[in-house]
C-alpha positions as CSV (number, residue, x, y, z in Angstrom):
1,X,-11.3,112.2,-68.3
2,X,-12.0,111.5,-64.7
3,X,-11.0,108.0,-63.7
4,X,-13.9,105.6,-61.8
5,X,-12.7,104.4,-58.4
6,X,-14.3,100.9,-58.4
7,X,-14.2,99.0,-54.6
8,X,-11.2,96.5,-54.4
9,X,-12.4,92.9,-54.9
10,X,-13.3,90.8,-51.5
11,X,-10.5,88.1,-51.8
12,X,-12.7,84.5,-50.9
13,X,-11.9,83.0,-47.8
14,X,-9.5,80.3,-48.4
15,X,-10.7,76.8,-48.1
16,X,-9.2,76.3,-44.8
17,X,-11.4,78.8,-43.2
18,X,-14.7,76.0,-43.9
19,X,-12.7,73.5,-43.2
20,X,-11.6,75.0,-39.6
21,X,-15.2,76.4,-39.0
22,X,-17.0,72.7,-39.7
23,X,-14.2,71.1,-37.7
24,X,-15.0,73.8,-35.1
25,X,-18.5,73.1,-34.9
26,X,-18.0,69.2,-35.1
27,X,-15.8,69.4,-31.7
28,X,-17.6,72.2,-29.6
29,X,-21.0,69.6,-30.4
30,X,-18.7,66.5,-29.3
31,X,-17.2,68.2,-26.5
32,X,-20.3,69.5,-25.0
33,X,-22.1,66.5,-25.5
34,X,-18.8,64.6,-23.6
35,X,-19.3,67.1,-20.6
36,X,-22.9,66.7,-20.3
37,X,-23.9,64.6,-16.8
38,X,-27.0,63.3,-19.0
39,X,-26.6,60.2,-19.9
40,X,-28.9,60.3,-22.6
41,X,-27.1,63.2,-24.0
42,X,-24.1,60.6,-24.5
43,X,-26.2,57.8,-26.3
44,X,-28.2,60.6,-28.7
45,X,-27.0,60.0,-32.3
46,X,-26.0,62.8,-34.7
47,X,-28.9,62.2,-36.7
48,X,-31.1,62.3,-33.7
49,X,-29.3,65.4,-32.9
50,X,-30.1,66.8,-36.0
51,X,-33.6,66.1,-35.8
52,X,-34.1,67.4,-32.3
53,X,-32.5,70.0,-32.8
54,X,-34.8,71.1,-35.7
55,X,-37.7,70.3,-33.3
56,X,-37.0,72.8,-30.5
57,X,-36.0,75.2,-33.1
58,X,-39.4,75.4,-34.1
59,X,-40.9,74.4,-30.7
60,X,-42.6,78.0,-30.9
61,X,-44.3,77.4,-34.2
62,X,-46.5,74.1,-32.4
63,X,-46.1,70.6,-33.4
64,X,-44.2,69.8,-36.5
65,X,-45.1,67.6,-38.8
66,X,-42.8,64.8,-39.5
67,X,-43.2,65.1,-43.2
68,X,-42.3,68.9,-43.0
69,X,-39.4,67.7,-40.7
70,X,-38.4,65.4,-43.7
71,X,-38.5,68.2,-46.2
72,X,-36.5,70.7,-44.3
73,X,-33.8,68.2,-43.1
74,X,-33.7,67.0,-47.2
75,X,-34.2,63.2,-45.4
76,X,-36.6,60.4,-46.5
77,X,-39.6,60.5,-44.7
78,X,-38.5,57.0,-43.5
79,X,-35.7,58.1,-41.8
80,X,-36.9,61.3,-40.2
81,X,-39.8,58.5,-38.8
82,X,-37.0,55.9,-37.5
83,X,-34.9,58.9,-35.8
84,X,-38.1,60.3,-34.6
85,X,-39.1,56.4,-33.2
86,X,-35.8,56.6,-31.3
87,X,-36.5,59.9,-29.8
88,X,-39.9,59.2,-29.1
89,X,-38.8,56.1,-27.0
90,X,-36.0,57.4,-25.1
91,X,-38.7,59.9,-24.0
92,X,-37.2,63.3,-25.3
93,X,-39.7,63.9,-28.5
94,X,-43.6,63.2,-28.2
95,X,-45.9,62.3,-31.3
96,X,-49.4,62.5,-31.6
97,X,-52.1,62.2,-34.3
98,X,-52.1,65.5,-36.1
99,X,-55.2,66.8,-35.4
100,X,-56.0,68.6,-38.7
101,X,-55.7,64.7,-40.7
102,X,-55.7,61.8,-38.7
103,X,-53.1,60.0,-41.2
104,X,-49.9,62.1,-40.4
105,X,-48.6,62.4,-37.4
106,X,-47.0,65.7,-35.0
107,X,-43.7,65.9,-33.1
108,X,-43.1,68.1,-30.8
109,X,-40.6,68.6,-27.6
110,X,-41.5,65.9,-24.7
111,X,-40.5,67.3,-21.0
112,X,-37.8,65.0,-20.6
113,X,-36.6,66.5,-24.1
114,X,-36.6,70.2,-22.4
115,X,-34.9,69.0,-19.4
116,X,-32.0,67.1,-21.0
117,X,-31.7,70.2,-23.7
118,X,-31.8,72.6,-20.8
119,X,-28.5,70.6,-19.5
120,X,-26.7,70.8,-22.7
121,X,-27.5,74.3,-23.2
122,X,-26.3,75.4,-19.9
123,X,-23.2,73.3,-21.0
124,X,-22.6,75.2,-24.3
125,X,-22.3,78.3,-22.3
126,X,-20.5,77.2,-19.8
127,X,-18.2,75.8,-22.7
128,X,-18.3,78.8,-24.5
129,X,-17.3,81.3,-21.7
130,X,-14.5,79.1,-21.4
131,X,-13.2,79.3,-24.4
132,X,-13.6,83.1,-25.4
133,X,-12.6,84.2,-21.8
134,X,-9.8,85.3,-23.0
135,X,-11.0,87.1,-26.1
136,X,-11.7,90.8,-26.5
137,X,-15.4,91.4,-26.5
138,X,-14.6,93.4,-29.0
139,X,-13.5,90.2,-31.1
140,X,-16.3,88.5,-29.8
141,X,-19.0,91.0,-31.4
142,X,-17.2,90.8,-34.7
143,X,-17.3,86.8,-34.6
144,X,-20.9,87.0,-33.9
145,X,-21.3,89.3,-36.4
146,X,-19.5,87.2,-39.4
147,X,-21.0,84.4,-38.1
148,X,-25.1,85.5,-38.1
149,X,-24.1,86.8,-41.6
150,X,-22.6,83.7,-43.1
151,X,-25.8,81.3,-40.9
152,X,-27.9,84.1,-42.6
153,X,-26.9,83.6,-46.3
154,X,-26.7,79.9,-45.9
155,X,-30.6,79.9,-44.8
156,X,-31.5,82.0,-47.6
157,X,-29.6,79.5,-49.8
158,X,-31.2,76.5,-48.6
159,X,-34.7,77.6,-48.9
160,X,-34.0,78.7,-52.5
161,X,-32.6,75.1,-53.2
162,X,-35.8,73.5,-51.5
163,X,-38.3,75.7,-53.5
164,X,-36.4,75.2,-56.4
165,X,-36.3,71.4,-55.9
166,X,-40.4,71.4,-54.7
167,X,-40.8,73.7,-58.1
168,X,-39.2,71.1,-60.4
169,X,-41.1,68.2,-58.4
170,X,-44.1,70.2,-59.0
171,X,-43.8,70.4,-62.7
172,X,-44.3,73.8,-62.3
């Protein structure tokens, strides 16, 4: 009888790896923000961070409804509103009536928004050829690649757990 080759078992990264990678991302945000020459960037909270962050992400889509916002971002739709106060008075978010029902309101990107997020992204890659310019492309490639997979499957993941929680709120 023929023995069945089966495919050695992935060994799961060890806990340090998360650890490391949230760490990572923690510090390259901090430092970035540090190295910014806005201001504004400096006083912006984590939260508000968060929540812009989410807005220009979806910049392309139109205006975003602060109730999606608070879905997405699994906050209260009090707290997405306060954050979204914050950012609409330092001038980086605008929000209008929405158009479509005059009780909810739209967020989207205000031009002093683009202009400060244009300064931190140029910082990012200004940090970020700094510290991989001494890493082999080839390295680099591979990083990006484990990276978009893992930010891949972690998307997936999070929109099952939000259907599955608007499913059981449903009653469906």
């Amino acid at each position: 009888m023929k023995e069945r080759k089966t495919a050695p078992a992935k060994a799961a990264p060890d806990l340090e790896i998360w650890r490391r990678t949230l760490h990572v991302s923690d510090l390259f945000r901090i430092v970035a923000k540090k190295g910014a020459d806005s201001e504004h960037m400096n006083r912006i909270t984590v939260n508000q961070a968060r929540i812009f962050g989410y807005i220009f992400s979806r910049s392309g889509e139109g205006p975003i409804r602060i109730s999606k916002l608070a879905h997405d971002l699994d906050v209260t739709p009090a707290a997405a509103g306060q954050a979204v106060d914050r950012l609409v008075r330092s001038g980086m978010v605008d929000r209008e009536t929405d158009p479509t029902d005059r009780r909810a309101f739209v967020i989207s990107i205000a031009k002093k928004g683009r202009e400060h997020l244009r300064e931190y992204e140029t910082r990012c890659r200004e940090l970020s050829d700094e510290l991989l310019a001494d890493v082999p492309p080839a390295d680099v490639a591979a990083f990006d690649r484990v990276l978009s997979a893992v930010y891949h499957g972690l998307d997936a993941k999070w929109q099952e757990i939000l259907a599955a929680r608007d499913k059981s709120r449903s009653g469906a």
